[in-house]
C-alpha positions as CSV (number, residue, x, y, z in Angstrom):
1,X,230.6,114.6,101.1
2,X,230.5,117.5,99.2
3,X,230.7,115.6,96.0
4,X,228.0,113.6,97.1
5,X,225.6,116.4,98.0
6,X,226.0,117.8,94.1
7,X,225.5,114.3,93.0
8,X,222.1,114.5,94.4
9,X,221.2,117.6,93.2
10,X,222.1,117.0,89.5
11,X,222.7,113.6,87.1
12,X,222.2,111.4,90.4
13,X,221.7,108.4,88.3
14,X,225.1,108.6,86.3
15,X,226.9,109.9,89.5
16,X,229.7,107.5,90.9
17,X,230.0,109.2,93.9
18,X,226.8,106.9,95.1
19,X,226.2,103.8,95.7
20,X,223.3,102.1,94.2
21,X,221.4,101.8,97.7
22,X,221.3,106.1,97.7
23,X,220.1,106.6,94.1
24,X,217.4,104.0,94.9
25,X,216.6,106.4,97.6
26,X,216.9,109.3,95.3
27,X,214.8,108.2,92.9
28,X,212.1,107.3,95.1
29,X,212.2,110.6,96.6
30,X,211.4,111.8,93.4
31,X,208.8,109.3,92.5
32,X,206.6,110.2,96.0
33,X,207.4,113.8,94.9
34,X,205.9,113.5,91.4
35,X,203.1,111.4,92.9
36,X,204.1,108.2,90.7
37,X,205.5,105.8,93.4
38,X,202.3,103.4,93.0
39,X,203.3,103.1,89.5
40,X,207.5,102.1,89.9
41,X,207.0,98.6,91.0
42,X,211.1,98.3,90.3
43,X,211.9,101.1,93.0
44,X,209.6,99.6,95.2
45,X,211.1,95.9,95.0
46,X,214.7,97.6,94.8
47,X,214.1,99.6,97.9
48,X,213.0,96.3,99.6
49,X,216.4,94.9,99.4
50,X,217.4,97.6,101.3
51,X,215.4,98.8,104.0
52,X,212.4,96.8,106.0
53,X,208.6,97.8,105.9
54,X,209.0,99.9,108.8
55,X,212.1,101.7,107.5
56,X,210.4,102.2,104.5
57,X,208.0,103.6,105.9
58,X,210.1,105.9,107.9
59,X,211.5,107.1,104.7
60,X,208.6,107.7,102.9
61,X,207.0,109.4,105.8
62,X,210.2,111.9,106.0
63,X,209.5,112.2,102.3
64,X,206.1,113.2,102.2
65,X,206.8,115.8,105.2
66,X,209.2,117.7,103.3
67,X,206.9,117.8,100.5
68,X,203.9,119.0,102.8
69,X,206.2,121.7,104.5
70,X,207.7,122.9,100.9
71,X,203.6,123.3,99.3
72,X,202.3,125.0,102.0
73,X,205.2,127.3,102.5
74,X,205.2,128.2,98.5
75,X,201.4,128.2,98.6
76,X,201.5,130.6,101.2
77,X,204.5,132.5,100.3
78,X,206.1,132.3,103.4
79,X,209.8,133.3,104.2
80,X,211.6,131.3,106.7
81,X,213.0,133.7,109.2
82,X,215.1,133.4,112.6
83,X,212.9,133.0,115.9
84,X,213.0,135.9,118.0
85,X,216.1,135.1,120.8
86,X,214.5,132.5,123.9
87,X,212.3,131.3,121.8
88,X,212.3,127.3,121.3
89,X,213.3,126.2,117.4
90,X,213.0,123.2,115.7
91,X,216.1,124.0,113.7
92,X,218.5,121.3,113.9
93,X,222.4,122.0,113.4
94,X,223.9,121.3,109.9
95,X,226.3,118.1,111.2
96,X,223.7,116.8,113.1
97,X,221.2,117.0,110.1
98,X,223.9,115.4,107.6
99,X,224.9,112.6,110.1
100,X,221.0,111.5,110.0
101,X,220.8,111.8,106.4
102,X,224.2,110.0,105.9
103,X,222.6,107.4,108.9
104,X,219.9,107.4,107.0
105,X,221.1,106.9,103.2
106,X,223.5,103.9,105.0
107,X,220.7,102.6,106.5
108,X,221.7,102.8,110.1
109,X,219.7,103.0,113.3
């Protein structure tokens, strides 16, 4: 939802509009982001009530991809821009994005 979505972007951690299972994910997010994970032993053992190794790595993986695709594309200064028309794109619609996150934060497969 809407109010969800600004929850996440601001004061996650006070937000009602989640549920403890998405700010665990939040706040690893930001942990992998910051490059402290290895050092948040309560995420970590939080997260595993949620999710299994392999979802967790999943999660983590997605994690770290973002973070790749956001340094090299402020490193290099580069503006996303529309393929040229016939031209294949990875760009997924917005529903189709927000039911996998949604899938994803409810821990669905």
């Amino acid at each position: 939802t809407e109010e969800q979505i600004e929850a996440a972007e601001g004061d996650f951690e006070n937000s009602p509009a989640l549920t403890e299972k998405e700010k665990c994910v939040l706040r690893w997010a930001e942990l992998v982001t910051k490059n402290e994970a290895k050092h948040d032993e309560k995420c970590w053992e939080e997260l595993k009530t949620y999710y299994n190794p392999q979802e967790l790595i999943e999660l983590t993986v997605v994690i770290c991809h973002f973070n790749l695709m956001n340094r090299l594309n402020d490193t290099l200064q580069l503006e996303l821009e529309t393929p040229p028309p016939g031209m294949r794109s990875t760009k997924v619609p917005p529903e189709r994005l927000g039911r996998y996150a949604r899938d994803v934060l409810a821990g669905d497969n």
